[in-house]
C-alpha positions in Angstrom: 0.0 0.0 0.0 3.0 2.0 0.6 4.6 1.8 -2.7 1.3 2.6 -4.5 1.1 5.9 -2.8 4.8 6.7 -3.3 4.5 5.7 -6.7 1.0 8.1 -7.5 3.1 11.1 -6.0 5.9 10.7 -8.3 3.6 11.0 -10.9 1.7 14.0 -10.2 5.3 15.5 -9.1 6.4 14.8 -12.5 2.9 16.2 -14.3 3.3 19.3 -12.3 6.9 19.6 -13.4 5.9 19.5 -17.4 2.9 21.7 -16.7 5.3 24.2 -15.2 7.6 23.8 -18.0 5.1 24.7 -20.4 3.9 28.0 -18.3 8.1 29.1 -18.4 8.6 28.4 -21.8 8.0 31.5 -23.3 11.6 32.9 -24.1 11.4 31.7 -27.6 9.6 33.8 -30.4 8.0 32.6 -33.1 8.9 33.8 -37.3 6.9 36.4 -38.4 3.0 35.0 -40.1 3.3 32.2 -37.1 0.9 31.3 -34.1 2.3 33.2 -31.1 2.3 30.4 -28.7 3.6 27.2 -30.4 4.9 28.7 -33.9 2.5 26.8 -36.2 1.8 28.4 -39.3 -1.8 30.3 -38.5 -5.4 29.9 -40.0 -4.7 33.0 -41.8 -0.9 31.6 -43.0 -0.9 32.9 -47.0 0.5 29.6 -48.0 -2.9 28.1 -47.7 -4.4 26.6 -50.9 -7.5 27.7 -52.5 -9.2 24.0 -53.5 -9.6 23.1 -57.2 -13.4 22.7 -58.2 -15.0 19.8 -57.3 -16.7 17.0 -60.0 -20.1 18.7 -59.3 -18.7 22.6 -60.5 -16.3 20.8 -63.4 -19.3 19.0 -64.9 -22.0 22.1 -64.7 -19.5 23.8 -65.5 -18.3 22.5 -69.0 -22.4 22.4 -69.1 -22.8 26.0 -69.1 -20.0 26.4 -72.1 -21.8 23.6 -74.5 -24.7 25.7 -73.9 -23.5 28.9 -74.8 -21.4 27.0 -77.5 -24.6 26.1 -79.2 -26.6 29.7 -78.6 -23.6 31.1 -81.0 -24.6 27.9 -83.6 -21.1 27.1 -83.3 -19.6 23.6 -84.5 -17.7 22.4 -81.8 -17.1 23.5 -78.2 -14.1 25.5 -77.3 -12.9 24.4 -73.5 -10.7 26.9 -71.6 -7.1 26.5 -70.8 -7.7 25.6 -67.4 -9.9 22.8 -67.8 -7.7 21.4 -70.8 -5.2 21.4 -68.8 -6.1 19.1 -66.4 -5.9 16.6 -68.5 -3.8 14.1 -66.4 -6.9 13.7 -63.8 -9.1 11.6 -65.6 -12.0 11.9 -64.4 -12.0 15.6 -65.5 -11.1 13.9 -69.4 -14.2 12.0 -69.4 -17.3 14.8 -67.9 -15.2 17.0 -71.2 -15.7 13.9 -73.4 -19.6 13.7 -72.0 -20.6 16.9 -73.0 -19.0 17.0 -76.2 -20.7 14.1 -77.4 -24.2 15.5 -75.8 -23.1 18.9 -77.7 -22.5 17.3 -80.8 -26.0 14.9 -80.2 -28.2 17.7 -79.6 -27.1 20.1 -82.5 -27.5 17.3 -85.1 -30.9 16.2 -83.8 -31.7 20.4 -84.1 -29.9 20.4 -87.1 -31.6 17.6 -88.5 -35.2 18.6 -87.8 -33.9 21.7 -89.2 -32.7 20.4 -92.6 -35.6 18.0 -93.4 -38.1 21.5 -93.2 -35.7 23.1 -95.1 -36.0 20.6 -97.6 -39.5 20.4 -97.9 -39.5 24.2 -98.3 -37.4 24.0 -101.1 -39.7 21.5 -102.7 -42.4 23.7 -102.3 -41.0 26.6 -103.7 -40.1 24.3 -107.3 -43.4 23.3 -107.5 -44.6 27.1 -106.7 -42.0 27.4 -109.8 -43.1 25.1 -111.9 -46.7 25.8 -111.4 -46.3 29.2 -112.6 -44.2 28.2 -115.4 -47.3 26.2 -116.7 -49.7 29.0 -116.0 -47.5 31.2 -118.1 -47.6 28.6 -120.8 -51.6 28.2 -120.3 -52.3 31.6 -120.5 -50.0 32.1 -123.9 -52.0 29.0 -125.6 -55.4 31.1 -124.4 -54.5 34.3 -125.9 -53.3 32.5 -128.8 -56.3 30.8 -129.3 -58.6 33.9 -128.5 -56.8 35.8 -131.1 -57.5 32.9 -134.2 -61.7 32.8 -132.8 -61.3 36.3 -133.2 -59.7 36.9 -136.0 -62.1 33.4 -137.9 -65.0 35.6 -136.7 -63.9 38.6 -138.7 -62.9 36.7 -141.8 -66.3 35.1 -142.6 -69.1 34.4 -141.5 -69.7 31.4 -143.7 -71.6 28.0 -142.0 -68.3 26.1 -143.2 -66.4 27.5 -140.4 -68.5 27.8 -137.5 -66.8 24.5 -136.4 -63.6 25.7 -136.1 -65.1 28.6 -134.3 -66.9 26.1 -132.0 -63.1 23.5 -131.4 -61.7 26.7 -131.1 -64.3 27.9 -128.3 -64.1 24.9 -126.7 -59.9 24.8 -126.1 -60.4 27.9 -124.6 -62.5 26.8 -122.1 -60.3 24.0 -121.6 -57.2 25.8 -120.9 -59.2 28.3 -118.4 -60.2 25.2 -117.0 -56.3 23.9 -116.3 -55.3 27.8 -115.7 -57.9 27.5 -112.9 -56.5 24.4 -111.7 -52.9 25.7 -111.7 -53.9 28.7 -109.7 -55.6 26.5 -106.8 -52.6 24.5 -107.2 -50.2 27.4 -106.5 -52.3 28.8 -103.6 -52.1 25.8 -101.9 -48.5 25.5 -102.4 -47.9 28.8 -101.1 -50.1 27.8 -98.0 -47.8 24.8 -97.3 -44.7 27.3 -97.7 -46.2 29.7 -95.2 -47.0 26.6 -92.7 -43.4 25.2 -93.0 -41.9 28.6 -92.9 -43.8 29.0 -89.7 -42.8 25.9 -88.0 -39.3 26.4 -88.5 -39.9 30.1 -86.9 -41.4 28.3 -83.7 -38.8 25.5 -83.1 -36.1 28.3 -83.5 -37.6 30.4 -81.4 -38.1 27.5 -78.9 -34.8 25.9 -79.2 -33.5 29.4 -78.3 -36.1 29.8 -75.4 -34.9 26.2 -73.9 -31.5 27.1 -73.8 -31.5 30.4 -72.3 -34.0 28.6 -69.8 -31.1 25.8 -69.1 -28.1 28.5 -69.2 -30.2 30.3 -66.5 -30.5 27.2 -64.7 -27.1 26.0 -64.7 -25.9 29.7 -64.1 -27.8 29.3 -60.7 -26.4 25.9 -59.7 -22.8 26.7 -60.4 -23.9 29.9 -57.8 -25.1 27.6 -55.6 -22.1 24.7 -55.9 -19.7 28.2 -55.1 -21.6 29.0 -52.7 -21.7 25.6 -50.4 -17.6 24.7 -51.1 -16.9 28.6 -49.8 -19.0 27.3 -46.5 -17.0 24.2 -46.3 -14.0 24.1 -44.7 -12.0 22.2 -47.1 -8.2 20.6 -45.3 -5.7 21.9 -47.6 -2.2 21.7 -47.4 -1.5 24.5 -45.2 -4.2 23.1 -42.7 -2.4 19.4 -42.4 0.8 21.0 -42.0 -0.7 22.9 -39.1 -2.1 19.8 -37.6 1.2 18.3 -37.6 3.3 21.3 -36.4 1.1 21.4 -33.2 0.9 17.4 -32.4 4.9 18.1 -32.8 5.4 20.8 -30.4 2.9 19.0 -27.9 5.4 16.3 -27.9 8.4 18.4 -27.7 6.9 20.1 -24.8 5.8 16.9 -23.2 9.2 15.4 -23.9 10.7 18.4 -22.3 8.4 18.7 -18.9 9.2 15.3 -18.2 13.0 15.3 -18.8 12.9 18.6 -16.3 10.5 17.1 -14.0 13.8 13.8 -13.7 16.5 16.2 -13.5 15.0 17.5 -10.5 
C-alpha cells in the first residue's frame, strides 16, 4: 500500500513539473505570419491553398460552355485553358468527353429537324416554280387561241367554219379550265410554304427559349455549388501542415516537462 502511494506522487510531481515547464517556456519567439504560442503556421498563413473545383462545378460547368457553344450555332465546343489542362486527372477527361458528345448529339438532332423542313420548303418553292411556269404557258395557248376565234370571226361568216369557231371555243374553255386548276394549285403551295416557314420560326424560337431557360438554370447551380464549397472548410495543405506542427510541439513540450521534471 505504501509503494502505491509513493508511486502516485511521483507521478503527479512529475505532471506538475511538465505543466510548469510549459507555463516558463516562453523565451522563444515565433517567425513572423506564425501562431504566437507554439509557432505553427496560422489559419490566416498565405501559404494556404484555394481548393480546385470539385466534380459537381467541373461538370456544370463544361455544361454551361456547350450551352453557350450552341446559342452562337457554333460547331464544336471550345474548353478553356484551365480545364484542358487538367488533362492528367481523368476523371476531369471523361465529364469533357460527356458533354461534347451531348453537344454534338443535340445540334445534329436540331440540325436535322432543321434540314428535313428546309428541304420540304425547297420542294415547295419548285413546284410554286413550276406551277407558274405552266400557267405562263396556259395563259399564252389562251390568248393565242382567243386571237384565231377572233380573227375566224372577222374573216367570214360562212356556216363552213363555224366549227372551227366552236373547237376553237371549246380549247379555250379547256385551258381556263387547267389555268384555274394551276392557280388553286399554287395557292395551296404557297399555303404549305407559309405553314413550314412558320414551323421552322417556332422551333427556332423555342430551341432558343430552352436554352436560355437551361443556361439560366445552370448559371444558378454553379452559384449555388460556389456557394456551399466557400461554406466548407475544405483541409488543404496548409491546414495538415498545421495539424502536424502542433501534435509536434505538444510532444516536444511533453518530452521536455518530463525530462525537467527527472533532473529535479
Amino acid at each position: 500500500m505504501k509503494r502505491m502511494i509513493f508511486f502516485s506522487l511521483v507521478t503527479l510531481s512529475l505532471a506538475n513539473a511538465a505543466w510548469a515547464a510549459v507555463a516558463t517556456e516562453t523565451k522563444w519567439s515565433p517567425p513572423l505570419g506564425r501562431n504566437a504560442v507554439n509557432g505553427c503556421p496560422s489559419a490566416n498563413d498565405a501559404t494556404g491553398e484555394r481548393p480546385k473545383p470539385n466534380f459537381a462545378q467541373i461538370t456544370v460547368g463544361a455544361h454551361k460552355i456547350a450551352i453557350e457553344a450552341e446559342l452562337d450555332d457554333k460547331d464544336e465546343i471550345i474548353f478553356p485553358p484551365a480545364l484542358l489542362g487538367r488533362s492528367a486527372e481523368p476523371w476531369v477527361v471523361k465529364a469533357l468527353q460527356d458533354e461534347n458528345a451531348e453537344f454534338h448529339s443535340h445540334i445534329n438532332k436540331y440540325r436535322s429537324q432543321i434540314g428535313d423542313l428546309d428541304r420540304q420548303l425547297r420542294l415547295v418553292a419548285i413546284d410554286i416554280k413550276y406551277g407558274q411556269e405552266k400557267q405562263r404557258l396556259v395563259e399564252g395557248h389562251i390568248a393565242s387561241l382567243q386571237k384565231e376565234l377572233d380573227n375566224n370571226g372577222l374573216a367570214t361568216n360562212e356556216p363552213s367554219l363555224a366549227k372551227d369557231r366552236l373547237n376553237l371555243a371549246e380549247r379555250i374553255v379547256d385551258y381556263s379550265l387547267m389555268r384555274s386548276d394551276l392557280d388553286l394549285q399554287i395557292a395551296k403551295s404557297r399555303d404549305h410554304s407559309e405553314l413550314i416557314e412558320n414551323r421552322l420560326a417556332e422551333i427556332r424560337r423555342q430551341h432558343r427559349a430552352e436554352l436560355l431557360a437551361e443556361l439560366h438554370a445552370t448559371e444558378a447551380r454553379l452559384q449555388t455549388l460556389a456557394e456551399s464549397a466557400s461554406a466548407k472548410i475544405v483541409p488543404s495543405a496548409a491546414s495538415a501542415r498545421r495539424k502536424d506542427c502542433r501534435r509536434s510541439h505538444r510532444q516536444n513540450v511533453y518530452r521536455a516537462g518530463f525530462a525537467s521534471a527527472l533532473r529535479s
